[in-house]
Structures are given as structure tokens and as C-alpha cells.
N, C-alpha and C positions, 0 to 999 in steps of 0.2 A: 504494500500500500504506500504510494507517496506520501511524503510528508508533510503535511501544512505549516508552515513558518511562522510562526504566533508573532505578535505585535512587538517584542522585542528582538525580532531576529536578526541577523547580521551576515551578511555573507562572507564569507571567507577570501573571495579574492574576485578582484574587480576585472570586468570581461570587456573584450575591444569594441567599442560602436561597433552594429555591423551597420554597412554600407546597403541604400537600395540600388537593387537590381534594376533592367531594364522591364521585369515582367510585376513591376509593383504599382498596382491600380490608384495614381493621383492625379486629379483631374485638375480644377484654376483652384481650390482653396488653398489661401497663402500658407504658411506657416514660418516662424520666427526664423533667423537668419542664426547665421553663426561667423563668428574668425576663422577664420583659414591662416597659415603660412603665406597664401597666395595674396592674403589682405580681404578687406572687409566686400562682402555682397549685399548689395541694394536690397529692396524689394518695394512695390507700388507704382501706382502713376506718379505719385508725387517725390518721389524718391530722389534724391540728391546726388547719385551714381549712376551708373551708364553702365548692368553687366556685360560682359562677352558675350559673345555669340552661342561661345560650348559652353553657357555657364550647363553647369549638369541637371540645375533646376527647369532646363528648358527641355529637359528631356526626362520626361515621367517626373519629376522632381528627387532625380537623385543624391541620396543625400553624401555628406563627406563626413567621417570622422575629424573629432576634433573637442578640443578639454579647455573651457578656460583657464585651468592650473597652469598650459603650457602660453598661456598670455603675457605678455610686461605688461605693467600698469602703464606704458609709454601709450601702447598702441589702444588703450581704452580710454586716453586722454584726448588721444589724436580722432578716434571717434567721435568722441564728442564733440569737440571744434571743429570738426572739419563737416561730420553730417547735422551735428546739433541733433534735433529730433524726427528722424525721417522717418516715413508710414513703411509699412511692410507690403510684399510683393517681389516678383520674380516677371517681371515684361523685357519685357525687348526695345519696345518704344518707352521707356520711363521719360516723362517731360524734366526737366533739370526744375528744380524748386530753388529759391531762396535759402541757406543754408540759414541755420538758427542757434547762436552760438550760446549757449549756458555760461551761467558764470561759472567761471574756473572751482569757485569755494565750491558749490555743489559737486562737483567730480571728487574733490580732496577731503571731504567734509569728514565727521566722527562715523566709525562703521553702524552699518545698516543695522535695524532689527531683521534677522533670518528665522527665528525661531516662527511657525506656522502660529503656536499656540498664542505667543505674544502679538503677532498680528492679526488675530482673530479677535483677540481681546480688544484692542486699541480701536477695532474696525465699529466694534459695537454704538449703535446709537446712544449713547449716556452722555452725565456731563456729569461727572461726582469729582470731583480732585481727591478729595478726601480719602476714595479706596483707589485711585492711581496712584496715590502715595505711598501707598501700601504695596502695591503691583511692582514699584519699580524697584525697590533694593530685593524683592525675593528674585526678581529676574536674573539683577547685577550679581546673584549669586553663580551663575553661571561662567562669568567673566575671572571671578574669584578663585572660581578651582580651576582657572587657567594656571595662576600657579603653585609650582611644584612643591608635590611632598606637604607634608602636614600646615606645610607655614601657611596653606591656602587657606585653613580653619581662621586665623586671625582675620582675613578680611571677611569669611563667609560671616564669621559671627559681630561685624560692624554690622553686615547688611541685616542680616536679622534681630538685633537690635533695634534698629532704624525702624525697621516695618514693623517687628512689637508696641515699637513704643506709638509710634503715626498709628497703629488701628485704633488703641488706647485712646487716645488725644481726639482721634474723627469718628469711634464708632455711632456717637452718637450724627452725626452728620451723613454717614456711609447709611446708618439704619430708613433717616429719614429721606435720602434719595431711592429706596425697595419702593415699587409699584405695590399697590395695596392689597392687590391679588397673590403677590408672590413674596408676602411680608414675613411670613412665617417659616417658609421656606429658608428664605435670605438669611434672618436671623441663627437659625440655625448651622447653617452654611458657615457665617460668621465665629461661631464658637466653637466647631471645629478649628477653622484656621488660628483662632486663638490657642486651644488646647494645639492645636499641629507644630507650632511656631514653639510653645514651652519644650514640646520633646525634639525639637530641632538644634534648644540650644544646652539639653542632656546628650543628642548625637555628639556635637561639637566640644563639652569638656570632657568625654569618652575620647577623643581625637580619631571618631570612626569617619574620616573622610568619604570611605566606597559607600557610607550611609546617608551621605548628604544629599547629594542626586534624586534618586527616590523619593524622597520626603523635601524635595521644592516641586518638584513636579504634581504631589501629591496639595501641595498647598497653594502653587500657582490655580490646581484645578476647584480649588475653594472658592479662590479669590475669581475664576471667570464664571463661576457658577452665582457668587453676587451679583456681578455684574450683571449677568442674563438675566437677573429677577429684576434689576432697574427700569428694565423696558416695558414697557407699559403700551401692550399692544404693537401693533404695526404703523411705523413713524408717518406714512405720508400715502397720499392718493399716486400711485401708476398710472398714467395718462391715459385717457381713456381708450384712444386707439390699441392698445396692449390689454386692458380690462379684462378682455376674455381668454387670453391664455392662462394656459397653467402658469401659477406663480406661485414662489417660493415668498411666506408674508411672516422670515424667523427664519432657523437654521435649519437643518439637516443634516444627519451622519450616514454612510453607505461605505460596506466591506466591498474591496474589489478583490475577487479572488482571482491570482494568473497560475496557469500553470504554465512554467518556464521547461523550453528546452536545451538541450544539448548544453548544457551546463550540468559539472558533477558536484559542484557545489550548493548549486537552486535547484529545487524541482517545483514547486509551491509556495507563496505569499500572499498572503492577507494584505491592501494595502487599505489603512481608515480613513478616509476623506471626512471633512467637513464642508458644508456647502452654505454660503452665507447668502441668504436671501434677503436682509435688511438692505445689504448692500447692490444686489443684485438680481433682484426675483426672478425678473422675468428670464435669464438667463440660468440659473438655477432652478427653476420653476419648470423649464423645458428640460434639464436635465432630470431631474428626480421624474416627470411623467416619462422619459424613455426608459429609465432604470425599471421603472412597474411594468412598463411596455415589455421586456428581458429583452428589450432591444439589443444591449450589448454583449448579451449570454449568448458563448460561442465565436463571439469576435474576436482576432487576429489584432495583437501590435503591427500596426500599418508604418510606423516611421519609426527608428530608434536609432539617432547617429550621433548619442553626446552631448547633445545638445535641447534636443526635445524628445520626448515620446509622445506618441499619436495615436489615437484609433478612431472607429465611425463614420468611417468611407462605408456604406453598405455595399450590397454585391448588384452588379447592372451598372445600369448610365449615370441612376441618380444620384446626385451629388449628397446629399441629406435623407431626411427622416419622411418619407410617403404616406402622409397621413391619409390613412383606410378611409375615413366617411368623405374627405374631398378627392381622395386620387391624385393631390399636385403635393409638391416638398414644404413642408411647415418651414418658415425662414422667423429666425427673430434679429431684433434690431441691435444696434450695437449698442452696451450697454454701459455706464462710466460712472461711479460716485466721486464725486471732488468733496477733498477735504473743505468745509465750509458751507458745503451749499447741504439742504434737507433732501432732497429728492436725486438721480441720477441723473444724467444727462443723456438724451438717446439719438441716434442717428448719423452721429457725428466724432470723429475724432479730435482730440482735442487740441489738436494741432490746426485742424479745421474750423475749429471754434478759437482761434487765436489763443488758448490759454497754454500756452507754454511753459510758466513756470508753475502750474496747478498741481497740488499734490493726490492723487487719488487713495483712495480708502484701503482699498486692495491694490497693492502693490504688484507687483514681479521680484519680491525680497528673497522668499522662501523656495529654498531646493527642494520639489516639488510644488510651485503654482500652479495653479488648474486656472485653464481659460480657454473659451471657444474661439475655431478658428471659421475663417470665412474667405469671401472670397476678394482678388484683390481690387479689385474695382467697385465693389458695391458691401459700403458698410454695414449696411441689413442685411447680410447673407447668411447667418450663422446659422447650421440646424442641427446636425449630429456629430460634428467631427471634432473630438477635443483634444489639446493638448495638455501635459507636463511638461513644466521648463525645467531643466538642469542649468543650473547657473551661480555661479559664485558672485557673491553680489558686491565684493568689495573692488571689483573690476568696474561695476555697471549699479552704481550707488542709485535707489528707487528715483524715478522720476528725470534721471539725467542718463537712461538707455531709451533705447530705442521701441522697447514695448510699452511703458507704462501707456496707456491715454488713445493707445490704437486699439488694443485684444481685449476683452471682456474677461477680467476675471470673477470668476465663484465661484472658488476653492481653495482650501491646501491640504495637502496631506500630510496627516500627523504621526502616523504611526508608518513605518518600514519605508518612509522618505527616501532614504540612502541606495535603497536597494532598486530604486526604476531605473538607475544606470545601467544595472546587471538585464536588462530586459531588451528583446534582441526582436527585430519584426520576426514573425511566424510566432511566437508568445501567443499563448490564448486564452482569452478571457474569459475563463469559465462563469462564473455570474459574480451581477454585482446587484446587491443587496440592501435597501433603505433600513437601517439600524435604530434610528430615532429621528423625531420632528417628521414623518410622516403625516400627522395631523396639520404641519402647516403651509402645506399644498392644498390652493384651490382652484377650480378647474382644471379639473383631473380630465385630461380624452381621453384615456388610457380605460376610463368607466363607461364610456362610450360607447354601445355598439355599432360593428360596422366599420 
């Protein structure tokens, strides 16, 4: 019997991109670019670059291996000033656009948050400081057992001091931002992480280091479990032309089960997605009804070269997802929360929308992002084909690469992240599975008959 690789698995050694063949089904949906040796490739109409003729993406969209690790931070400087923030796509005819030069501080800035969990948190509709103050030194513990050997315990136990003593000073503040409905809940949520944080700082005069990890993780998921009680409802009206898709109004959790081949180290992984529909409904909303649909049970990794993984090209002509009661391909729009504003922005990129230095909610931070891809000429193209970004983010700092504000993200993966690298095309997606927040799907086609 094959093994399934539980949520803490880790593979043992890391496997080469494979490269697509000439016989691998991809038709105009774009997907993310990568560095080459050979230097940076374009993609869109509006695109800043001029590919080759053989770029390989002009042919089935071959991909190339390729690893940010083997990047200088020279040539992800030179990105940025030189394309600024260019749309994605693979043309032939790309029109030359105005180049859009970021300030430099943005490229060099403090490193990024990459943790999914921390970005999930942040993304949340709240406004409480009070338990963000609390959030932040249990996180910087992570930064803490960067260093070595026991002396890391002296700064772990600054930070959990910090956040002891801030829950103390704000809980009465943190209690009175809990939604009324999830008041009980919260409170309780809260006194664990107070009892969690007492035996955090009996971990730390034990000087059991291997026991710190565990028990921040265990208390970060306190602290995001307040948070989720602060909401109170569904933040804002979806415009009404989208009303009647399925929409994600709150989160979602869904297992992807693959089973990997020709590796003797994988055979099976679990990967846990979370899916943020505050941020993203309607784009999430289309996903969780194909997951009901088992649309993607028995699907094939369609792209894996290092850089992204892909699937949801279905089988035949159509590019996307053939909704049964109309017979034409379900498309949704393109979908963007900016930091600041309440509702998403749709139809447009944000680069199209002149907001260039705009920061979006979901980022492209986290190894593993999840974000629908589309096609490269028409922003509302999105319908079943999604990606995973692999990407190191200290190269391509959120909002000064080349993704933020064009792809739609809602997702990340939280659990077996590391291991989508190991995932090879011909991988297959045995099912993937809605775990929680199933209830905050509505209009569901998938109940539809016909």
C-alpha cells in the first residue's frame, strides 16, 4: 500500500524540474515567467520585452528549468528597473509599454513575511492592534531560532514576554473587538493562548529548544482563531454582475491528495490549502464549487519546471471548466484586494488601473501561492486552471515583482509547502477534498442539475 505523507512530511531529497515536452496540452492561458541564464522573459500585450522567436513558450509552452537560489540579487534589481511592473504573457507581437521604475527602497526593503499562516492572518478583515501586538513577537519567534544552539532561547523568551505581557495590557481591548456571535468562542481561544504562552516560557527555562516550534505554531493558531471571531459577517457587497456565482463569503480549507511518481522518495502527499474568500470570493468561490464538482479528481500536474506548478487544463479544446446547464466555459473576472480599499477591484490589473505602488492583501510572498491563471489578452479569463508559485521572495520583495496586481490570488498552502517542488507533470491528483468552511459557499452549480 502506498504511503500517504501526513502534514508534517518532508522529502528527503529534492528532484530536477522536469521540463515540458512537445506532446503537453497548453493552449493561450498565461502563466508566471521565470529567470533563465539566458535572462528575463516577457509575457502580455503590454509587456516591456520583445521574446525570441524560439522562445519555447511559443511552442506548446515549454517550460525551462530553473531555481531562484541560482539568482544574484543583481539581476532581480535589474528586473525591477529595467521592466518595473510588466503584465504577464508569452506573444510574439508584445506592444513595448512605458517601463515603471519602483523605488529602489522597495527592492532592498526588510525581508518579506513568507510564512502562509502569517499572511493569512494579516489578510483578515479586522482592525484590532491590540491582538496584532500580540501576533507579532510570537511570529519574530521564528526569526529567533534562526540563531544557533540554545542562545536562541534568550531572544525566543524577549518575544514571549512581549506578547505575555501586550495580551495582559489589551485583552480587555482584543475581547471587545470578538463579533458578538463568536464572543464566547474568542474568549476562550484567548485563555488558551494565555495558559499556551505560560508553558512556552517553562519550555524555554527547561532550555528544550526542539520544543519551541510546536508550541508557537500551536499559539500563532490561537491567536488566528481570535482573529476569525472579529469578523462579523461578510465585509462588503460583490458587485452585482458576479452576485450569482458561486462565492466564497469566509474561508475554506481543502486536502489535495497527489500521488507522485517515479520518485523513491515520494509516493503520496497531502497538500492543506487554505482559501480566502474575504479576500477573494469570487475567485475562491469558483474554486471550492469545482472541488465539489471532483472536477480535479484524476487530474495530471500539467506544468512543473521550478518555478510554478499547474493543473486544470481539462481534456479536449476547452480551455476551462464547461458548465453542464449552459454548454459554454464558466470564465470569472480578474480578481484584486488593495490594501486600503473594502471591497476588491475586478476587471483590471493594477497596473491598468494606474496603481502601481498599491499593496495587495494576498500577496505572491509565500512558497506555495495559489492563484488562477488566465489568458493573456483578456483579464476575465480565469476558469479552471490554477497555479503554485515557487519562489523565494527575498529576490522579488511582494508588490515590486512582477505578479502581484496581475494573477488573482486565493490561497496558500500550509501544510507540505516545500514539497510541490518534488512534483513532476504526469503527478496525479487523486482528489481534493473541502475540509472546513464548506458552509461559506453560496451559489453552489455544482447542486444544480444538468
Amino acid at each position: 500500500m502506498a504511503a500517504i505523507i501526513p502534514c508534517h512530511c518532508f522529502a528527503s531529497a529534492a528532484t530536477t524540474p522536469t521540463l515540458f515536452n512537445s506532446n503537453t496540452r497548453f493552449k493561450r492561458l498565461t502563466y508566471p515567467i521565470s529567470l533563465t541564464n539566458a535572462g528575463l522573459r516577457g509575457f502580455n500585450n503590454r509587456c516591456s520585452y520583445q521574446p525570441p522567436q524560439h522562445s519555447e513558450f511559443q511552442n506548446k509552452h515549454e517550460g525551462r528549468s530553473f531555481s531562484f537560489k541560482n539568482c544574484a540579487i543583481s539581476i532581480a534589481l535589474a528586473v525591477g528597473l529595467i521592466t518595473g511592473v510588466p503584465t504577464l504573457g508569452w506573444p510574439t507581437n508584445a506592444n513595448a509599454a512605458n517601463p515603471v521604475l519602483p523605488e529602489l527602497s522597495v527592492l532592498i526593503s526588510g525581508p518579506p513575511i513568507k510564512d502562509p499562516g502569517a499572511l493569512l492572518r494579516y489578510a483578515l478583515p479586522i482592525d484590532n492592534k491590540a491582538i496584532r501586538e500580540v501576533q507579532k513577537p510570537l511570529e519574530d519567534i521564528t526569526e529567533s531560532l534562526k540563531i544557533a544552539g540554545v542562545k536562541a532561547l534568550d531572544s525566543v523568551e524577549r518575544n514571549v514576554r512581549q506578547a505575555s505581557r501586550t495580551l495582559k495590557q489589551g485583552k480587555t481591548l482584543i475581547v471587545s473587538g470578538l463579533a458578538e456571535s463568536k464572543k464566547e468562542h474568542g474568549v476562550e481561544l484567548l485563555n488558551k493562548l494565555e495558559a499556551g504562552m505560560d508553558e512556552l516560557e517553562l519550555i524555554i527555562q527547561d532550555r528544550n529548544r526542539d520544543a519551541v516550534a510546536p508550541k508557537q505554531k500551536e499559539l500563532l493558531q490561537y491567536v488566528g482563531g481570535v482573529e476569525e471571531d472579529m469578523v462579523d459577517g461578510f465585509p462588503y457587497q460583490v458587485p452585482e454582475e458576479y452576485q450569482n456565482m458561486p462565492l466564497l463569503k469566509g474561508r475554506a480549507a481543502v486536502d489535495m491528495k497527489v500521488k507522485v511518481k517515479d520518485n523513491p522518495n515520494l509516493d503520496e502527499c497531502v497538500f492543506h490549502i487554505v482559501l480566502d474568500g474575504y479576500n477573494a470570493p469570487v475567485t475562491a468561490g469558483n474554486f471550492v464549487d469545482l472541488v465539489e464538482r471532483h472536477f480535479y479528481d484524476g487530474m495530471e500536474i500539467q506544468r512543473a519546471d521550478g518555478f510554478v506548478v499547474q493543473t486544470g487544463d481539462p481534456e479536449g479544446p476547452a480551455e476551462g471548466f464547461i458548465d453542464p446547464s449552459t454548454e459554454k466555459t464558466r470564465t470569472i473576472p480578474l480578481e484584486i484586494m488593495v490594501v486600503g480599499e473594502k471591497a476588491p477591484v475586478y476587471g483590471a490589473t493594477l497596473e491598468e488601473l494606474g496603481l502601481y505602488k498599491a499593496q495587495t492583501k494576498l500577496p505572491f510572498n509565500a512558497f506555495g501561492t495559489m492563484a488562477m491563471a488566465r489568458d493573456e489578452f483578456e483579464d476575465n479569463s480565469g476558469s479552471s486552471q490554477v497555479f503554485w508559485l515557487l519562489k523565494e521572495s527575498e529576490l522579488t520583495p511582494s508588490n515590486a515583482n512582477i505578479l502581484d496586481g496581475r494573477y488573482a490570488v486565493f490561497g496558500y498552502v500550509t501544510e507540505n509547502e516545500d514539497i510541490l517542488a518534488d512534483l513532476k507533470v504526469g503527478d496525479v491528483i487523486e482528489s481534493i477534498q473541502v475540509v472546513s468552511g464548506l458552509d461559506n459557499l453560496v451559489n453552489p452549480s455544482y447542486k444544480i442539475a444538468g
